[in-house]
N, C-alpha and C positions, 0 to 999 in steps of 0.2 A: 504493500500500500504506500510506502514513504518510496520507492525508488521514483528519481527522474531521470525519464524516458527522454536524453535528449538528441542523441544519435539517430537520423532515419532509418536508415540500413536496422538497426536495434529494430526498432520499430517492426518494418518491415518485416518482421521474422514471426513477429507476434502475432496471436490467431486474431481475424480482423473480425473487427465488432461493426453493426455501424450508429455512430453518434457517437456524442461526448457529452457530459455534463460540466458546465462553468461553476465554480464556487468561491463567491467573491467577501470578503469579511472588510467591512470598513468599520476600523478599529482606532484607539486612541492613541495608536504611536503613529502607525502603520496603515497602508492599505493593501490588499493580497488579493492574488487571484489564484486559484490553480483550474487548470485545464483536467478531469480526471475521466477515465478509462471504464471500460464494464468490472473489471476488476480494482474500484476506486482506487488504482493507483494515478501518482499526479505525471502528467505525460509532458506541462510548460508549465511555466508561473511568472508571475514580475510581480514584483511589489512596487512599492514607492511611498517616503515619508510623510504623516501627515505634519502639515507646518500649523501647530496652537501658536495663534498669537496673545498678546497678554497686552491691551491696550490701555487698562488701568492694574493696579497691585490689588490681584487677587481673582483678576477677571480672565475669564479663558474663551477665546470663541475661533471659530475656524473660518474662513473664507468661502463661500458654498461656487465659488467660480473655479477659485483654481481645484478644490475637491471634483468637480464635474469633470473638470478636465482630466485627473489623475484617473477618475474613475474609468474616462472613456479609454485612456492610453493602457492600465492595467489590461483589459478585456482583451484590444490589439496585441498586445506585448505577449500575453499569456498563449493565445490562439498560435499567433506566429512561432512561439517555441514552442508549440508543442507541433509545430508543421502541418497543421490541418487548417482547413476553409473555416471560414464563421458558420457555413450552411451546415456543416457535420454538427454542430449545439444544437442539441435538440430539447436543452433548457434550460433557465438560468436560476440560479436560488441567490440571494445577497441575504447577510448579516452584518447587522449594524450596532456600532454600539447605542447604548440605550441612554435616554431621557435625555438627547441633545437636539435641540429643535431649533426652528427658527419658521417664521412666517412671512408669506408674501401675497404679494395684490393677484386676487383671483381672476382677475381680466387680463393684465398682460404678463404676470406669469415673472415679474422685476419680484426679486426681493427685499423686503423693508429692512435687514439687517443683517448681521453674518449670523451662523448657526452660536448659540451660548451652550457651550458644552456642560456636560454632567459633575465636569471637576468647578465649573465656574464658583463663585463666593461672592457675587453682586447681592445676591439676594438672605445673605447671611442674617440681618437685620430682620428682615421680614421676618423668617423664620422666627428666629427668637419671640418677637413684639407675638405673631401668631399662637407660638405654641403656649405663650405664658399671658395670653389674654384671657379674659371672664368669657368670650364665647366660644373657644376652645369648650371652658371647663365646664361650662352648661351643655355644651354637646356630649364631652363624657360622660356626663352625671347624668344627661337624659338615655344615652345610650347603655349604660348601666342597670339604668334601673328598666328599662325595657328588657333587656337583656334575662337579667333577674325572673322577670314575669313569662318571659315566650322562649326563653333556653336557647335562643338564635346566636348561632356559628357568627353572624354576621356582625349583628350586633356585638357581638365579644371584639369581634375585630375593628370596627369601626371605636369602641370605647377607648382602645388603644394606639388607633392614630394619633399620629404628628406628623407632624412636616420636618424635611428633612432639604438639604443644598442638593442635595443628590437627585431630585425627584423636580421631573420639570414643572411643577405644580406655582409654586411661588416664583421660579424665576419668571415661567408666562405673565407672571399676575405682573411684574416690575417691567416686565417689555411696554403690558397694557397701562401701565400707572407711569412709564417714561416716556415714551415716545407716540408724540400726537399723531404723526404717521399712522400708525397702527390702529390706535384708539379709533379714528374716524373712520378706516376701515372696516372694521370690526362693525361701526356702528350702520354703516352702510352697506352691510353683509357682502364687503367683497375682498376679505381676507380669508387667507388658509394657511392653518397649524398643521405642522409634519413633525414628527421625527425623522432621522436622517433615510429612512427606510420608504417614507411617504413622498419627501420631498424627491427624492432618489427613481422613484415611480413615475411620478408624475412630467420629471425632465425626459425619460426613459421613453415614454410615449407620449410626448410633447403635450401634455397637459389631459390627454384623453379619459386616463384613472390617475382616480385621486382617493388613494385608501391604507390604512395601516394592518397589521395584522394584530391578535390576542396577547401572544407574548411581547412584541412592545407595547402597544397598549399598557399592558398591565404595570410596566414598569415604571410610568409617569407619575402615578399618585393621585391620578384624574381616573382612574377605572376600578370598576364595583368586580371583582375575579365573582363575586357568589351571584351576579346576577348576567354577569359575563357582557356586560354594557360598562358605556360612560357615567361617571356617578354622579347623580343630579345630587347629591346630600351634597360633595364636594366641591361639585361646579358652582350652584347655586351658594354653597358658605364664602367661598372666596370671589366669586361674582363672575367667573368664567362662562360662556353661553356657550352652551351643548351646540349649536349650530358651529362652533369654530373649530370642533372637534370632525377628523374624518372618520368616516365609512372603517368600520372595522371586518374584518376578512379571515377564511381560515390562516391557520401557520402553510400548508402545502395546500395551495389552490392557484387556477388561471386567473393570475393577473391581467391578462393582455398580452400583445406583445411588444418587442421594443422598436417604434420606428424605423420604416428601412430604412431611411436617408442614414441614420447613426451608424449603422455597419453595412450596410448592404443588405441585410436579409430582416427577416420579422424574428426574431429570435423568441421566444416564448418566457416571460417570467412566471414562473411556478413555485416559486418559496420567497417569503420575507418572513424574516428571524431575528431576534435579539440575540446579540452575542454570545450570552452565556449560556442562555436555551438551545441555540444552535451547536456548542460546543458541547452539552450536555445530551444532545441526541449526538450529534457527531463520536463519540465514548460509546454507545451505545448503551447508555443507562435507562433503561426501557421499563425496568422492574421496580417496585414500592421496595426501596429502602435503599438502593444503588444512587453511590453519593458520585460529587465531581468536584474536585479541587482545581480549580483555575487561577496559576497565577500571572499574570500579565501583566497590564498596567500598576492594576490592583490585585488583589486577592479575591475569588468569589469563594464561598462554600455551598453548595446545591446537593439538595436530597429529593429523590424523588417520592411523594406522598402521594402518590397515586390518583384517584379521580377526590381525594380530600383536601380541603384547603389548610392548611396549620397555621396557625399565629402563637406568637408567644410573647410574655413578657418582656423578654432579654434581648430579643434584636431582632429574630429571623422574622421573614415576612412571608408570604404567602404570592404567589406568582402561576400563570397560566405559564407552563413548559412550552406547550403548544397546544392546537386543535385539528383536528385533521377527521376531516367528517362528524362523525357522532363519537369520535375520541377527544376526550379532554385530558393531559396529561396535568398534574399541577407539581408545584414544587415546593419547595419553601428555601430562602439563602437569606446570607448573610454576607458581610463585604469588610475589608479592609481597603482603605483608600490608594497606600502607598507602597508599592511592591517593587514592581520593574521603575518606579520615578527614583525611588531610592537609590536603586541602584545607578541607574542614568544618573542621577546630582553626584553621585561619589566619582563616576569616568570622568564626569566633567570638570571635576575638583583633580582630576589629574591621579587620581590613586588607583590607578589601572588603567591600562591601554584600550582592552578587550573586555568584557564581561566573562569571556570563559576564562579568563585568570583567576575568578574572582574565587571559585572552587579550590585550587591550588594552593592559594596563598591563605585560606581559610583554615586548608588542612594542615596548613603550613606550620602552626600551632595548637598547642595543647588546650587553651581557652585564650579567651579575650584578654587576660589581666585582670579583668573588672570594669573594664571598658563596656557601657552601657548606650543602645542606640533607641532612639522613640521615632518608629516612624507616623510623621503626623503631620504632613506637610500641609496636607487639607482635612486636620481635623482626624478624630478619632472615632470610629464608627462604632457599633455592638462588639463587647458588653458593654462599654464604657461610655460612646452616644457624648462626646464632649467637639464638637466643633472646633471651638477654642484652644485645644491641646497643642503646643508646639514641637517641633520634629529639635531633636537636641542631641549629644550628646552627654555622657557623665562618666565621671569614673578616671577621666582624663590625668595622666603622669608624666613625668618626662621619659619617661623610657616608651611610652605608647607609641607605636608605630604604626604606617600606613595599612600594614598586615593587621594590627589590631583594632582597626578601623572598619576595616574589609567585612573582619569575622564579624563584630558586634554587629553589622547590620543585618549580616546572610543570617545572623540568630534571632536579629527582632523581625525576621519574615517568618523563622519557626516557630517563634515565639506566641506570634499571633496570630498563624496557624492551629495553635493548641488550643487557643483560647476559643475560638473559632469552633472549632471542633466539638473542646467541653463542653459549651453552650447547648450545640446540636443535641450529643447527646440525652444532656438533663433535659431540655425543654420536648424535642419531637420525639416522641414513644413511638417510633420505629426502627424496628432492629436495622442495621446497616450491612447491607448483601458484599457490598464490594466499595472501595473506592478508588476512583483513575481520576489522573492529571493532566491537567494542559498545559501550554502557555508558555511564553519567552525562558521565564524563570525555573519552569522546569527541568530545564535540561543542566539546573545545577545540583550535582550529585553531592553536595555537603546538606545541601536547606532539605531535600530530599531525602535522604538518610534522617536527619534530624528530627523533619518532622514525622516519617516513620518511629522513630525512636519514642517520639514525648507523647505521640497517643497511643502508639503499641496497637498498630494496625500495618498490614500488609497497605502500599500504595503501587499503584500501576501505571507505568510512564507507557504512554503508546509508540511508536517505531513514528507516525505522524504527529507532530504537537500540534499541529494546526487544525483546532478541531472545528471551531468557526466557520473556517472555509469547509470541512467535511462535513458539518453538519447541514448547511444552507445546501450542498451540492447533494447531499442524501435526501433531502428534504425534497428537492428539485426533480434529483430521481425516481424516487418513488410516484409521484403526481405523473408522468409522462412512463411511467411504465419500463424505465430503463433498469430500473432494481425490483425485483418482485414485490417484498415485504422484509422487513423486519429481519425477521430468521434469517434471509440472505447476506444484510447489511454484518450480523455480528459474527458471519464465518468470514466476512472480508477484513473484520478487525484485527489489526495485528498487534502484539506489548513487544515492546524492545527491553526494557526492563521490571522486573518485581521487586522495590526497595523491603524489605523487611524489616525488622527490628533487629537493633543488637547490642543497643543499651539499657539499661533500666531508666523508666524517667527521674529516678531518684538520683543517679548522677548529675542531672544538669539540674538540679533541687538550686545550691547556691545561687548557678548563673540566673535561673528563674524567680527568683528572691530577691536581688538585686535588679532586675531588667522591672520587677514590676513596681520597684521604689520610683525607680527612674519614670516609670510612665506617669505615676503619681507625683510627683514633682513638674511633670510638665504637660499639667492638667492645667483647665480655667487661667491662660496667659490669651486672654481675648484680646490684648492689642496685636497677639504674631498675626491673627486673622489679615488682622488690615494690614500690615507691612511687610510681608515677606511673600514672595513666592517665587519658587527653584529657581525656573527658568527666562525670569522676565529679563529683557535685555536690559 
């Protein structure tokens, strides 16, 4: 499955199938394409960087012109090395990340803004003033005591919202409450909200469909998972109008196709996917209680809860996996913000050339010294739920070297990994079948080991990390009939490695004792919010 096919003659030898599936993941670093085979292996690929710009401290938004354009040349780039026509695609699946939107005028199709990504912090404020206002707490208390009387799943879950930066919910609300642009739009019904998945559609067939699918949807903060709609409780509390919201769609269903002029041919889209959900089919975790560890930008942790929704106290939230006919898959995750940024601020600080160094010079020593890292560049998610946390270091000596640098931070990804983990466990009363990993970060066999080590679970690295792009491409497949089902997909799944255990977690007992001082210590420091961020020039 991970080999690339990029010799023709190679090719040429291979038993000939016809068609191919495109699987394309626009992603928070990155954007990727792979070209893949009847035997999902990848046959071409191109990637190309995505550029966040930071045009105030703290604010993150991407350019949706030059993204269009990356998009279209990925597609070309990918096709061409894999030495086949565009007419051999015989469908397209994209994954995108989630809850980064932006809106534009529904007559000529111009957009009001750049995309405000998921990591953005403009709407930090809101947040707060929201979650610690009297109509918040009268929503609880009514949702409670409802709750209490009619034992609704729903109810339990709505008692325990909040709003969070991550969830495009309030940054929409500050697009609407900034910029008169939009507001008279809006009020003149000729705006449209997309996440990058919708707007992505709509350039794709020149404005013809305009629709999202279940699993993004669900990850905005604007959608009801138990009534499988947009949530009028939450549109109507924060003043958002159901009409601004799109046509929601299965996960694997005929989009349309994509304008001939674009490539030459009609190309068919058949899957739109949220990154994780895409990644988490792409694993083939199909079963109630088959987790997925995704570390990338950030960290996800995903369990699958079968056709049940979960909520819980501590963090995890409840998510449509996907939908595919009269199958509802759901999920429930949890997230760490700062994973692969981490690591990128450390290259950038010059304390490593390469990432794959980072392994080496980890194992390089026996521990940190006591060298303690807090990743919190944007805040600190579940358990802890503190925004305000700043990314720090501690523990700092004169003898601490760049090597001890390195380790403390590949540890505070295991670290909160574990936490992660714990959480899962206590809160979802679902046994856990299996767990496999994805993601840039996995392919580091110290954080890997480690955090095999501290939860004392078998992890499973697949031979593909790119599961995003597999997923979307599976997802693609299956709709167009190029994969039978299911059962097919996970004899095509390959593991390149099984990390095991081979410490007790009582060995890193100290380091973990120490790392979680450090976290508390650089808790509630709400001015970093406003002043810092990694990569601003």
């Amino acid at each position: 499955m991970s080999g690339l096919l990029t010799d023709p003659e190679q090719r040429a030898q291979e038993p000939r199938h016809p068609g191919f599936v495109l699987g394309l993941d626009v992603g928070s670093s990155v954007i990727r394409c792979h070209v893949y085979d009847r035997a999902a292996r990848v046959c071409g690929s191109s990637v190309q960087k995505v550029e966040n710009l930071y045009p105030q401290i703290g604010w993150v938004e991407i350019d949706p012109d030059v993204l269009w354009i990356q998009f279209v040349a990925v597609i070309k780039e990918a096709v061409k090395a894999a030495g086949i026509q565009m007419n051999q695609i015989v469908g397209l699946g994209i994954s995108t990340q989630r809850a980064t939107f932006i809106t534009w005028n529904k007559k000529t199709g111009n957009h009001f803004h750049n995309f405000i990504s998921w990591q953005d912090l403009r709407a930090v404020e809101l947040v707060k003033s929201w979650n610690n206002s009297l109509l918040m707490k009268i929503f609880h208390s009514s949702c409670r005591v409802l709750h209490f009387f009619t034992r609704s799943k729903r109810l339990f879950t709505a008692s325990l919202f909040t709003f969070t930066t991550q969830q495009t919910s309030l940054r929409l609300v500050w697009i609407l409450q900034n910029l008169t642009e939009v507001q008279k739009a809006v009020e003149e019904e000729n705006c449209c909200f997309g996440t990058i998945d919708t707007w992505l559609l709509y350039k794709l067939t020149k404005g013809s469909v305009y629709a999202t699918d279940f699993s993004n949807a669900s990850t905005t903060g604007l959608f009801d998972p138990y009534k499988m709609c947009w949530s009028g409780m939450i549109t109507s509390l924060i003043s958002i109008p159901l009409s601004l919201l799109p046509p929601v769609r299965d996960t694997s269903h005929n989009f349309g196709s994509v304008d001939e002029e674009i490539f030459g041919v009609p190309i068919p889209i058949v899957a739109l996917v949220a990154d994780q959900q895409s990644a988490m089919f792409g694993e083939c975790c199909f079963q109630t209680g088959d987790v997925k560890l995704t570390m990338g930008t950030g960290t996800f942790l995903d369990i699958n809860t079968g056709n049940s929704l979960q909520q819980t106290t501590g963090g995890f939230y409840p998510l449509i996996g996907w939908k595919i006919g009269q199958e509802v898959v759901c999920l429930a995750e949890s997230n760490a913000g700062d994973t692969g940024t981490a690591i990128k601020w450390a290259q950038q600080l010059d304390l490593f050339t390469d990432a794959a160094e980072t392994e080496k010079m980890a194992k390089s020593l026996e521990d940190s010294e006591g060298v303690c890292f807090v990743p919190s560049f944007s805040g600190l998610q579940a358990p802890l739920n503190d925004p305000w946390a700043c990314a720090s270091f501690m523990g700092l000596k004169p003898s601490t070297s760049k090597y001890h640098l390195v380790r403390a931070i590949l540890e505070s990804i295991a670290f909160r990994n574990k936490q992660l983990y714990e959480m899962m466990k206590k809160e979802i009363h679902i046994p856990v079948r299996k767990i496999r990993a994805d993601g840039g970060v996995c392919k580091n066999g110290f954080v890997m080991q480690m955090t095999s080590d501290l939860i004392n679970e078998n992890i499973d690295r697949p031979a593909d990390i790119d599961m995003s792009c597999l997923g979307a491409a599976s997802l693609a497949g299956l709709a167009v009939g190029f994969w039978t089902d299911k059962e097919e997909l996970k004899k095509l799944r390959q593991s390149e490695v099984v990390f095991k255990p081979q410490k007790k977690c009582q060995e890193y007992e100290m380091s973990l004792e120490n790392w979680a001082k450090a976290v508390k210590r650089s808790m509630n420091c709400e001015i970093s919010v406003h002043i810092f961020c990694p990569f601003a020039n």
